[in-house]
C-alpha positions as CSV (number, residue, x, y, z in Angstrom):
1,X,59.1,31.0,42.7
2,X,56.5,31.2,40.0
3,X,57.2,29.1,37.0
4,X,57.4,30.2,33.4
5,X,57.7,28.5,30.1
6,X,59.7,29.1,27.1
7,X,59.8,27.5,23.6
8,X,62.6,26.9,21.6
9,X,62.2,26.1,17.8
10,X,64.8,24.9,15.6
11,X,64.4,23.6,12.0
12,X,66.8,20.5,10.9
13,X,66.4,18.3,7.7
14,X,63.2,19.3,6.4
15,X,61.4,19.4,10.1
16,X,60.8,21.8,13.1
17,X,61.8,20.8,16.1
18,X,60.1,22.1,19.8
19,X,61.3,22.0,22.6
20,X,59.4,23.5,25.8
21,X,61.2,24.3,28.8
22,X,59.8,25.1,32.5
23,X,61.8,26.9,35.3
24,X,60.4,26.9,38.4
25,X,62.3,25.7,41.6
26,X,63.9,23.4,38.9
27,X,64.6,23.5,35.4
28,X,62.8,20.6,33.4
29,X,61.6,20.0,30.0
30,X,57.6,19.7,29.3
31,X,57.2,19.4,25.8
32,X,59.5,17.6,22.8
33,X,58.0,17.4,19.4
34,X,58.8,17.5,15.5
35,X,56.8,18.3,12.6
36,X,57.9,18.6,8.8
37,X,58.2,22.1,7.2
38,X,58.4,22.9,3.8
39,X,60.3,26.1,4.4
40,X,63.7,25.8,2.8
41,X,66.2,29.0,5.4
42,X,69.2,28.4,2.9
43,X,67.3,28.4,-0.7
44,X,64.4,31.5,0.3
45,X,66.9,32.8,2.9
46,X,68.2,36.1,0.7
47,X,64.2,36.3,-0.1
48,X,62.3,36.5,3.0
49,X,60.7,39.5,4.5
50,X,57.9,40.1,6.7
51,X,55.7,40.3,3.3
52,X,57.1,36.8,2.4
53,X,54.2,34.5,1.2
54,X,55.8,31.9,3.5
55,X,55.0,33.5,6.5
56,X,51.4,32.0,6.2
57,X,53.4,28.6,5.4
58,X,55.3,28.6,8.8
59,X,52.3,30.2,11.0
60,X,50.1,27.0,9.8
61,X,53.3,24.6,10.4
62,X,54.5,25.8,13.4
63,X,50.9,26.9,15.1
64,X,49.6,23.3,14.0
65,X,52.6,21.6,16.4
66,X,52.0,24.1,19.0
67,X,48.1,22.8,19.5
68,X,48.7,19.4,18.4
69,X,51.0,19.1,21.7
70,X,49.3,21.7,23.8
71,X,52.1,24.0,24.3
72,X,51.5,26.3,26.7
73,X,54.3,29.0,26.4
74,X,54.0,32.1,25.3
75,X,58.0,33.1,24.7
76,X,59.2,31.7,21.9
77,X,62.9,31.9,20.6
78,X,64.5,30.4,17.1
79,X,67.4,28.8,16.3
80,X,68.3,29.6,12.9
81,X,70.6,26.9,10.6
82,X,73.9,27.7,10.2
83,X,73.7,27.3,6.6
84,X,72.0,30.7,5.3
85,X,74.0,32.6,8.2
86,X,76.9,35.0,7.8
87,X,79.7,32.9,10.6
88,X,83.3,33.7,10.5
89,X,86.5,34.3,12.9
90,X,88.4,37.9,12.2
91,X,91.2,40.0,13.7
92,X,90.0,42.9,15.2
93,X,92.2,46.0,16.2
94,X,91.5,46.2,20.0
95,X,91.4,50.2,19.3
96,X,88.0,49.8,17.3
97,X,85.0,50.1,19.6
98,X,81.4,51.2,18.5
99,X,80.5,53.3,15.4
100,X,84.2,52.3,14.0
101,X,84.1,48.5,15.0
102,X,80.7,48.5,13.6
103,X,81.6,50.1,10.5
104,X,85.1,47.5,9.9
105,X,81.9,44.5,10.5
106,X,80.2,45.9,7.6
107,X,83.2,46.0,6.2
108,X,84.4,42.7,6.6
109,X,81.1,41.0,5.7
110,X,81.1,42.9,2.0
111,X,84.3,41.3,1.0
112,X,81.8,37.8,1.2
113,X,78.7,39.7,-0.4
114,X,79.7,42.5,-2.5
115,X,76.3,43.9,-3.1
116,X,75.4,43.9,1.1
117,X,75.0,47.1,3.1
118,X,73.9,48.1,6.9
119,X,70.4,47.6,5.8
120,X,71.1,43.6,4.7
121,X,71.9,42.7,7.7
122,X,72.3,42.3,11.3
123,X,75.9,42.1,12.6
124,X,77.3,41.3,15.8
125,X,80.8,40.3,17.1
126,X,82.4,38.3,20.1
127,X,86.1,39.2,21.3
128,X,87.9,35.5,21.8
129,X,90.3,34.7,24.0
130,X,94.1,35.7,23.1
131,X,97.6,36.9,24.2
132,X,97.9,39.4,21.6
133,X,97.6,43.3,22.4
134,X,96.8,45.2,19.9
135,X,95.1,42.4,17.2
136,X,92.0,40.4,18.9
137,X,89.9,36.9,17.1
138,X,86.3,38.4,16.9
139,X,83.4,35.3,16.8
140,X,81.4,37.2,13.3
141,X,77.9,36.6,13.0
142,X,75.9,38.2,9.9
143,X,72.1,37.2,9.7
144,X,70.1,38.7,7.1
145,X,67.3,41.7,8.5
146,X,65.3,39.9,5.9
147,X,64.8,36.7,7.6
148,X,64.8,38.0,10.9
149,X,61.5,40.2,9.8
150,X,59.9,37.3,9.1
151,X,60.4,35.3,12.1
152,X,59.0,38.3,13.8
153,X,55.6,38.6,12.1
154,X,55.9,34.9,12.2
155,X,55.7,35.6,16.1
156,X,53.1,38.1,16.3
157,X,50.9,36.3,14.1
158,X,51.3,32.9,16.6
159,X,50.7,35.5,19.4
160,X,54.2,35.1,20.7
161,X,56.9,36.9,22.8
162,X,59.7,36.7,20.5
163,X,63.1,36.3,23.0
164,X,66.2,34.8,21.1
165,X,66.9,34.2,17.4
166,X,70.5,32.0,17.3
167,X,72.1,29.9,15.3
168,X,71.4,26.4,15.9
169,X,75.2,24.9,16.7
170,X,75.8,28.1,18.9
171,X,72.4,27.4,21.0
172,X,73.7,23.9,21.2
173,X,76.3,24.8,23.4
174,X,74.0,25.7,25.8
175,X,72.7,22.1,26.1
176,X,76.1,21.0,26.6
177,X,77.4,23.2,29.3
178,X,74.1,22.3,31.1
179,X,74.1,18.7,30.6
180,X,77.6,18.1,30.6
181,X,79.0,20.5,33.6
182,X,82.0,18.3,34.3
183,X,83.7,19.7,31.1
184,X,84.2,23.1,32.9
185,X,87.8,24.2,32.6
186,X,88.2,21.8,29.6
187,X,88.8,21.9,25.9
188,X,85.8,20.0,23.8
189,X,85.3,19.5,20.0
190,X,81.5,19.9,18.8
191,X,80.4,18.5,15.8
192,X,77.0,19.1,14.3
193,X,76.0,16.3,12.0
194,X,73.7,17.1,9.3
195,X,73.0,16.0,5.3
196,X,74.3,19.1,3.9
197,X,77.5,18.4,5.7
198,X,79.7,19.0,9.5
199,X,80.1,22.0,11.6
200,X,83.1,21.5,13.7
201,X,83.7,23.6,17.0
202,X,86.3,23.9,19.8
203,X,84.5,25.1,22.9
204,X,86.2,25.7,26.4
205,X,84.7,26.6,29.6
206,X,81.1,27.1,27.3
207,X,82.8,29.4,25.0
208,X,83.4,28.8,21.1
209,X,87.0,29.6,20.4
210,X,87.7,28.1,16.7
211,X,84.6,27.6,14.3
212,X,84.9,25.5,11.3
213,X,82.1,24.3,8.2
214,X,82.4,21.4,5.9
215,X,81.1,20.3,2.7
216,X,81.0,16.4,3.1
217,X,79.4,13.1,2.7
218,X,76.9,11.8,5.2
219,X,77.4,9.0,7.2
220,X,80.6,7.6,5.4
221,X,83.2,10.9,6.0
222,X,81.8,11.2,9.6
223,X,85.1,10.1,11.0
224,X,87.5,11.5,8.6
225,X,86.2,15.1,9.4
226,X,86.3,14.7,13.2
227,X,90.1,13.7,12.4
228,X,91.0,16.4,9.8
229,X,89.6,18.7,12.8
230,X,91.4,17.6,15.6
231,X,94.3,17.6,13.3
232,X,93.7,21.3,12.1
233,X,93.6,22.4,15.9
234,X,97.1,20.7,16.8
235,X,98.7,22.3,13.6
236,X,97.3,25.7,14.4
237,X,97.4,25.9,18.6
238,X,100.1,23.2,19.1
239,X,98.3,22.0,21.4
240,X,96.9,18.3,22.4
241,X,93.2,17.1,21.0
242,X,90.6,18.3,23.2
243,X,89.2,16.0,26.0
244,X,86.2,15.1,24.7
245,X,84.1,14.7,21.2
246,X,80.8,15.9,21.0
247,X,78.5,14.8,18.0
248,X,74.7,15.6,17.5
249,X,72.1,16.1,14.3
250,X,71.8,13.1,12.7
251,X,72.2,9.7,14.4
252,X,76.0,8.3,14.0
253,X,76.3,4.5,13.9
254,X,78.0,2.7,16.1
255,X,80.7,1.4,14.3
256,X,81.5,5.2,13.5
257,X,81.6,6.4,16.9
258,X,84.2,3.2,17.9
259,X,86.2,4.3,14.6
260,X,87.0,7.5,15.7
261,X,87.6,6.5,19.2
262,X,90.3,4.5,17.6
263,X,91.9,6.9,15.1
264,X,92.0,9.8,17.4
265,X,92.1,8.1,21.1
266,X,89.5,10.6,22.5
267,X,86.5,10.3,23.9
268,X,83.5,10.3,21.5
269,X,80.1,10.8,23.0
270,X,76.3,11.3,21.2
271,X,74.7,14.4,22.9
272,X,72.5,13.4,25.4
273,X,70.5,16.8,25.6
274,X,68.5,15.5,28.4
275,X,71.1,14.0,30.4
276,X,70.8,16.1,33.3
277,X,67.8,17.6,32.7
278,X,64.4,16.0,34.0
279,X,61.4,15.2,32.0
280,X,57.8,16.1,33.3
281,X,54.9,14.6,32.0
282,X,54.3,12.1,28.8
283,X,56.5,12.8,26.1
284,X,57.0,10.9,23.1
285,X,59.6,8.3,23.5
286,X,61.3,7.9,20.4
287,X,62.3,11.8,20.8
288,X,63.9,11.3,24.2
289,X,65.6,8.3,23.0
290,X,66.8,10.3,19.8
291,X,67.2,13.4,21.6
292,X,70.4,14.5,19.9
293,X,68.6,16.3,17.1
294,X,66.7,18.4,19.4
295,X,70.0,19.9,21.1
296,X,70.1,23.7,19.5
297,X,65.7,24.0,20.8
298,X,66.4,22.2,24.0
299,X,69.6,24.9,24.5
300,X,67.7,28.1,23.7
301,X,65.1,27.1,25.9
302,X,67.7,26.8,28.5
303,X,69.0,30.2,27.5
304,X,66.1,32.2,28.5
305,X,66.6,31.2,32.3
């Protein structure tokens, strides 16, 4: 079998992260760097285009680490930050299907920006498990045509194959399914960790089922979060906590971790994005050591295969 490469590129507290994956007989990872960025997704988000000054700005950034660390693929996909991202869970009549389904998305995503129509954005929905009949939970994501134009000329101006643009906590899962395969068949929480806040998930057999942002202070109401989840999941299923915590973003102390081991008597666990997946060549080893902020680049280059 001939191998390929594929980049994935996320962007996370003021940095671009890269992660280059090969598939060849094996899966393995051949390239892990960072680099700081000065483009800001959630402030110029509404603003971008493909006529965007910044372009230029993210072409230098991004083809700088490219060369710096001798990247050699030629797909590239992005992982977007939740942050400047249209993401919400809706009841969907299971009688809408195309033109009508896509018109009741438009729909749904003007009652959150009045001024927004087809041309503003890119909308696409994911039926969620359920008993009910005739009402089904749709997984909503809304990303701007704006900033998706710009990651494409971004692309063409690199000399890219542009495969994959996601949102960073939903490529993450990706990473976790592949590193983690023992949780098949079971209920997991993932929690992204980041300064502007948590993004809470509940994820079973590799699909998001309940999606959940918040607004909260960074390291100290780390614990309190994961517990106000876990608590919002029993009161709305009725059901036990999941099996397992998942955290990754920004590194959670110790002390943290044990504290919410404690308070909610479930397994807490840092995601080790490289756990099961084996490292050719020199790579810096801070990054594999710290690997958890590289999760959403390390899972879309995982999702090409």
């Amino acid at each position: 079998m001939k191998s390929h490469r594929h980049l994935g590129v996320s962007f996370f507290n003021g940095n671009i992260q890269l992660a280059e994956i090969e598939r060849g007989k094996k899966m393995a990872l051949t390239n892990l760097a960072e680099g700081e960025s000065s483009i800001d997704f959630v402030q110029a988000g509404v603003h971008l285009s493909a006529e965007h000054p910044q372009v230029a700005t993210l072409v230098a950034e991004l083809g700088s680490l490219i060369r710096q660390n001798k990247v050699a693929a030629k797909l590239v996909s992005y992982a977007l930050p939740a942050d400047p991202v249209f993401i919400n869970i809706i009841p969907v009549s299971t009688t809408l299907k195309g033109e009508p389904l896509q018109q009741f998305l438009y729909w749904e995503l003007r009652q959150y920006y009045l001024d927004a129509g087809p041309k503003d954005f890119i909308v696409d929905a994911h039926p969620l498990p359920s008993t009910e009949t005739t009402v089904q939970p749709n997984f909503l994501v809304g990303v701007r045509r704006g900033m998706v134009a710009f990651l494409q000329r971004v692309t063409r101006e690199l000399r890219l194959e542009l495969q994959i643009i996601d949102v960073d906590h939903l490529s993450t899962e990706k990473t976790l399914s592949f590193n983690y395969p023992e949780i098949s068949g079971h209920e997991v929480a993932l929690f992204s960790v980041r300064m502007s806040g948590m993004i809470a998930s509940l994820v079973r057999d590799g699909e998001m089922i309940d999606y959940r942002p918040y607004r909260v202070q960074i390291p100290q109401d780390v614990a309190k979060t994961v517990t106000s989840y876990l608590k919002h999941l029993r009161k709305k299923d009725g059901a036990s906590a999941p099996d397992v915590v998942f955290l990754y973003g920004l590194e959670v102390p110790k002390d943290v971790l044990e504290q919410i081991r404690n308070e909610t008597e479930t397994q807490t666990v840092v995601v080790n994005a490289l756990r099961k997946l084996p490292v050719i060549g020199k790579i810096y080893q801070p990054f594999t050591k710290q690997n958890c902020r590289f999760a959403p680049a390390i899972g879309l280059g995982l999702r090409s295969f």
